[in-house]
C-alpha positions, -999 to 999 in steps of 0.1 A, spaced: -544 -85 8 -539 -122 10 -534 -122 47 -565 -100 53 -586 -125 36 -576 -153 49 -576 -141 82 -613 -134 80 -622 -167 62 -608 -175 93 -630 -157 117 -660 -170 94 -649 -203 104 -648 -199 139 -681 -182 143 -701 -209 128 -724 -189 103 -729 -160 79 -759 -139 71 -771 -136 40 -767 -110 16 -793 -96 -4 -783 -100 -43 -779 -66 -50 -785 -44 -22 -758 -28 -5 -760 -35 34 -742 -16 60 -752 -45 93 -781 -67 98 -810 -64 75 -843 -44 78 -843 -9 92 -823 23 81 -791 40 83 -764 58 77 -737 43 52 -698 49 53 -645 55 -60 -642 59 -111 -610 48 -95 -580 43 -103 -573 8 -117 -566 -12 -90 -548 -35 -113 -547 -42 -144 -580 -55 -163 -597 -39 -141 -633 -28 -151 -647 1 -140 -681 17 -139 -698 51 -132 -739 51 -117 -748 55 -151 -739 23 -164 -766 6 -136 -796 -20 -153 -831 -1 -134 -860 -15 -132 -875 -38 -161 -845 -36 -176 -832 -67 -165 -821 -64 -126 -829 -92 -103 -858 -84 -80 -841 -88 -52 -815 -60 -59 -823 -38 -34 -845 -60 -14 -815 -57 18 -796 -21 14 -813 -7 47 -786 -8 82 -804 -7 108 -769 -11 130 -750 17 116 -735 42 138 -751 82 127 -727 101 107 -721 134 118 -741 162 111 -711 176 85 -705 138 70 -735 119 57 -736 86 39 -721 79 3 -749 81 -26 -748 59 -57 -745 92 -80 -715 101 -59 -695 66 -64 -679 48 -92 -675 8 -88 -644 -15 -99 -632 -47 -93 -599 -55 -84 -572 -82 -94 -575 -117 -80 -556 -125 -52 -560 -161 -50 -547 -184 -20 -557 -217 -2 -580 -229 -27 -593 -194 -30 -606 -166 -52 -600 -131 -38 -612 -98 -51 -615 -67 -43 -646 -49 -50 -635 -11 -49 -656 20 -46 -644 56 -53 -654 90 -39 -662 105 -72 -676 138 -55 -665 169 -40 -678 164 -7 -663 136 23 -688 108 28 -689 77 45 -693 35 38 -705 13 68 -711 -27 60 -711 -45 29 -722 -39 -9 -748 -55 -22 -732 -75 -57 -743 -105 -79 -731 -119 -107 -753 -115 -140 -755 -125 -176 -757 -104 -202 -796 -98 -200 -792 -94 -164 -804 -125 -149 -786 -132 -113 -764 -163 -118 -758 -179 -89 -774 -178 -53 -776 -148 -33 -737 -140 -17 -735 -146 23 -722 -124 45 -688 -130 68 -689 -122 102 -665 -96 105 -672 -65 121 -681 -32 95 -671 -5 103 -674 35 90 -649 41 64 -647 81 56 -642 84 25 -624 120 9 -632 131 -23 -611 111 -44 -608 85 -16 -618 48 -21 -628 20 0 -634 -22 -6 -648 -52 8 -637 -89 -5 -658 -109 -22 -645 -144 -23 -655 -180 -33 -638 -215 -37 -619 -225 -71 -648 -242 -89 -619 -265 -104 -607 -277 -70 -644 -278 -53 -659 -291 -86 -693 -265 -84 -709 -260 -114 -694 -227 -128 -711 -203 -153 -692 -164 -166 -712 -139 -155 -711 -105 -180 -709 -84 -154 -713 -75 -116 -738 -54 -102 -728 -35 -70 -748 -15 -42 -733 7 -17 -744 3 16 -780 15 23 -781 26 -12 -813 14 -43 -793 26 -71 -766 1 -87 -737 3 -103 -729 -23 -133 -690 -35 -135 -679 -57 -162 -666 -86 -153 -636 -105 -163 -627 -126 -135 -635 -157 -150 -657 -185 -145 -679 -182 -109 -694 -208 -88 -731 -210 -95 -743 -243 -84 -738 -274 -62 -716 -281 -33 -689 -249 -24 -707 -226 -47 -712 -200 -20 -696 -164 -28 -687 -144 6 -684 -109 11 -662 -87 36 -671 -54 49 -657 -26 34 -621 -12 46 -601 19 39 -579 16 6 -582 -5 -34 -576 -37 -12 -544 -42 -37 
């Protein structure tokens, strides 16, 4: 998983810019618009957290306003008429072991196919890190420049996208420990709530930026 990350920290490099994410929303392309998007699963490693739909903050409750201000894909490709989009009830959300490298955080954040039906993932997941009352820490995450694409996803089946920041004790950002991540698939409103236990995460100054990844077949371990 190393190699795959770098390589598109890489290609985030040479393209010059990112777009940003909204804080929670999933997001299968470029904001605005609609579309079609392309599981709990099994630990990816160990410590890791996992979470089902019913674990999501709603409204008052304490999600940022913002959470699902970006899930609608105006890019993706139509699913077939037999294989629609993955729905928040239908996943389960977990994040994966770091995979650190170059001055580098890596995770993987992994959804599973908890239904009986195929479905699909196209883009990225919405995610921010939040305290324990549910307050976003941090800015909003950027997306890379990579190229989504559909991920079908079999009952069962699971499928990640990296989420990745500089090591706030090399790049000296301000740092706070979120409680927990909150997650949105792609063109999905509903979240999903993962506790986190990744450490200490960038929240302010210079190289406090979190990236994201599309999502890809697989845990990502």
């Amino acid at each position: 998983m190393t190699n795959r990350f770098l390589g598109v920290r890489q290609a985030v490099v040479a393209a010059g810019s990112v777009a940003v994410l909204g804080l929670v929303a999933g997001c299968g392309g470029s904001d605005g618009g609609s579309g079609d998007g392309t599981s709990s699963a099994p630990s990816t490693a160990s410590g890791t957290a996992t979470s089902s739909a019913t674990d999501a903050p709603t409204g008052a409750s304490g999600v940022p306003t913002d959470a699902v201000s970006n899930s609608l894909t105006p890019s993706a490709p139509p699913a077939s008429a037999s294989v629609t989009r993955c729905h928040t009830s239908e996943l389960s959300a977990s994040v994966g072991r770091n995979n650190p490298g170059a001055g580098q955080e890596n995770f993987p954040v992994v959804l599973t196919n908890e239904s009986h039906r195929p479905c699909t993932l196209y883009g990225y997941p919405g995610t921010a890190f939040v305290d324990a009352s549910g307050k976003q820490l941090g800015a909003d995450p950027e997306r890379s420049a990579a190229k989504p694409e559909t991920v079908k996803l079999a009952p069962g089946g699971s499928a990640w996208a990296g989420l990745s920041f500089a090591n706030p004790e090399i790049s000296g950002a301000g740092t706070a420990t979120p409680a927990a991540l909150v997650v949105t698939p792609p063109d999905e409103e509903d979240p999903l709530k993962v506790t986190w236990t990744g450490g200490a995460v960038p929240v302010s100054g210079d190289e406090s930026s979190v990236r994201l990844i599309p999502f890809s077949p697989g845990t990502g371990a």
